[in-house]
ROMIVEX-450601 format. One record per residue (C-alpha): x, y, z; residue in one letter. Coordinates in steps of 0.1 Angstrom, whole numbers, plus 5000, padded with zeros to 4 digits. Example, Ala and Ser with C-alpha at 12.3 -4.5 7.8 and 13.67 -1.06 7.14 Angstrom:
<sites>
512349555078A/513749895071S/
</sites>
This chain:
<sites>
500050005000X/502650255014X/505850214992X/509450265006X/510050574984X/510250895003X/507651074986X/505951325008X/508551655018X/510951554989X/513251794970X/513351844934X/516151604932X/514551334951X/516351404985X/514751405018X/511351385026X/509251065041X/507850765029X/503850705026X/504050515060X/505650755078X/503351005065X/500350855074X/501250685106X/500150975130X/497051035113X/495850665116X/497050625152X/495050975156X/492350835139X/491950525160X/491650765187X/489150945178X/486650655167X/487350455191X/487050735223X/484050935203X/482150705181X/482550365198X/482150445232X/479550745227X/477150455209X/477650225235X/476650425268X/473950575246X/472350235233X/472650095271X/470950385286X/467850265261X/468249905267X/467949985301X/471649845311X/472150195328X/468950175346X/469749825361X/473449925370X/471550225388X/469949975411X/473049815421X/475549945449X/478150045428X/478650445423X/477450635389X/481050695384X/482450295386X/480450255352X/482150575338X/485350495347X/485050095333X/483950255299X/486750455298X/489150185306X/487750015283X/488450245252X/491650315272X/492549915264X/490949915230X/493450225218X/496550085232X/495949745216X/495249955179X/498450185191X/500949925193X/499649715163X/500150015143X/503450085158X/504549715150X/503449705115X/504750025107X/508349935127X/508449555110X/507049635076X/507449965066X/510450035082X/509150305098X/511550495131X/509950515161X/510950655193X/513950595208X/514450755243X/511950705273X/511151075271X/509751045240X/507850745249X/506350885278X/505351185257X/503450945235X/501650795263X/500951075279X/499251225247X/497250885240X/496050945278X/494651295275X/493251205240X/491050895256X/489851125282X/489051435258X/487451195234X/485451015261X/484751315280X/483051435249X/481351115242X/479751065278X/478351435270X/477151325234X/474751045254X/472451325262X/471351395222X/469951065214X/466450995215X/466850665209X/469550385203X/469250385165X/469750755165X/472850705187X/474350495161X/473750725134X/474651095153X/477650905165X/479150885133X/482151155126X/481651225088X/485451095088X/484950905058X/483951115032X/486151415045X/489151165039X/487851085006X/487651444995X/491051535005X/492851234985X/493851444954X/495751654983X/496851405009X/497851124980X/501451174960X/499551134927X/502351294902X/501151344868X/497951134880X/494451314878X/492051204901X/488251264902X/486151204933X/482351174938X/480751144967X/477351114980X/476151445003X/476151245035X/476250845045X/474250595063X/475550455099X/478950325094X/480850125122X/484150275122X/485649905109X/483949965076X/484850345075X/488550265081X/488249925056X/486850155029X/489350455031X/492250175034X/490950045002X/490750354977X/494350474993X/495550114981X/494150144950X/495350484941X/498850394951X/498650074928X/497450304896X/500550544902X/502750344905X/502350054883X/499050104855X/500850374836X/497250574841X/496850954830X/493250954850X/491550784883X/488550814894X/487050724928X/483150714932X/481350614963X/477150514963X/474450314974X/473350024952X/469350084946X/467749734954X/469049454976X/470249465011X/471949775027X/475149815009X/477450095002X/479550074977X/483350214966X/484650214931X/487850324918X/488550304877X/491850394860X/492650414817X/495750214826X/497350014811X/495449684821X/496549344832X/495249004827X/493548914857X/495148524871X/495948354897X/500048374894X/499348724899X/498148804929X/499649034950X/499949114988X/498449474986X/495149344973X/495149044994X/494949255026X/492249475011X/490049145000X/491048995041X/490249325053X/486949345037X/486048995043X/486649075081X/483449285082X/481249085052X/482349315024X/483249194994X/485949294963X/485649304929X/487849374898X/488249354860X/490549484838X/491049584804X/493549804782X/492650164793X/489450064814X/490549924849X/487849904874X/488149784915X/484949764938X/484549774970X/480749664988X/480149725025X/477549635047X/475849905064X/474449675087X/475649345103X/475549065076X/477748765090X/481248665072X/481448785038X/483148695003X/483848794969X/481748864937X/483848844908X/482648884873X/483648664842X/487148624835X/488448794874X/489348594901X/487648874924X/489948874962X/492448684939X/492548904917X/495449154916X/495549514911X/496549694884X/500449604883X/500249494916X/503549354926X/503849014936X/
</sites>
């Protein structure tokens, strides 16, 4: 997905400058934060004080606070655990520096600390706006999404590449797994067409298939150069988007051509068990590798 060349700060000659992983580290550690301390715990107190899980807690002898502070420790637990995956992955794969002194590290803590309790803070106050729990769900989710989407023709190295993005004026409820599945998908997929389909255009469109069960739906099209579509071709960067859709019952799509490449990604917007692949004549679908991916 990322690369190894030092693309984002770079001079003229190539010197300097960070890779994609290091670039985009911060933001998806920051990320996690956020939906995790907001959206995740802000549904959950909110859909318990409607199921009447707050109500029977009340009844018990344990103080208002206890349950406060669990939820808290909760998301406390959950961000660490997506913190030092991160960290690991970026360190082992990506080659990415991390920290080196204590001071530094306890710096980093420190910051993941007071972002958990801004976040939740905010989040116990957001339980007071619901009327119900299926309104919870839905005021609960940050338009994160489609603000990342918008910004890709500024946040992406594209080069010579000219990308077109269209996007729907607002979303249906989206757990922050298929928000984060979805973005890591289209950034994949642009970084593919750059560097390997030879593409002078890209275009990234995001609806919601009329008909059928809730879906929403990602699709990203180059004029590359194409690639025939087999099994000897498969490569990592679109196995991890087909595992990572599978993980939440999405499912991936691809066929190629000569000048007419085209890659899509189908969410859930509600829970629909394990997932799979639809793959039209002639692809492979998750098999399937994308344009030039390397293998």
């Amino acid at each position: 997905m990322f690369g190894d060349e030092p693309v984002f700060g770079a001079g003229p000659d190539g010197q300097g400058g960070i890779t994609p992983a290091h670039y985009y580290l911060p933001g998806m550690l920051a990320l996690s934060t956020i939906l995790s301390g907001f959206q995740n715990l802000g549904t959950h107190v909110a859909t318990e004080r409607f199921n009447g899980t707050v109500k029977r807690l009340a009844g018990t002898p344990l103080p208002a606070a206890s349950y406060f502070i669990g939820k808290t420790g909760q998301t406390l637990y959950l961000i660490v655990a997506q913190t030092v995956l991160l960290l690991l992955a970026a360190a082992v794969l990506f080659d990415v520096p991390l920290p080196r002194d204590a001071g530094q590290w306890g710096l980093v803590a420190l910051l993941m600390v007071l972002a958990t309790a801004a976040w939740a803070t905010v989040a116990i106050a957001f339980t007071a706006l619901p009327k119900s729990a299926q309104s919870a769900s839905t005021l609960a989710v940050l338009p994160v999404l489609l603000a990342a989407l918008k910004r890709l023709p500024d946040t992406l190295h594209l080069d010579s590449l000219r990308l077109t993005v269209e996007l729907p004026d607002s979303l249906p409820p989206l757990p922050s797994t298929q928000q984060v599945a979805l973005l890591r998908t289209a950034q994949e997929a642009l970084n593919n067409v750059r560097r390997h389909s030879g593409a002078t255009a890209a275009k990234v469109l995001m609806d919601i298939p009329a008909g059928g069960p809730p879906l929403l739906r990602l699709t990203v099209t180059d004029n590359g150069q194409g690639f025939e579509v087999s099994a000897d071709r498969q490569g990592f960067g679109l196995k991890s988007m087909a595992a990572r859709l599978d993980e939440i019952g999405g499912r991936l799509q691809l066929t190629s051509a000569p000048g007419a490449t085209r890659l899509v990604a189908v969410v859930p917007t509600e829970a629909l068990g394990p997932g799979g692949t639809d793959a039209e004549p002639g692809t492979r679908g998750t098999d399937a590798p994308l344009a030039g991916a390397v293998t």
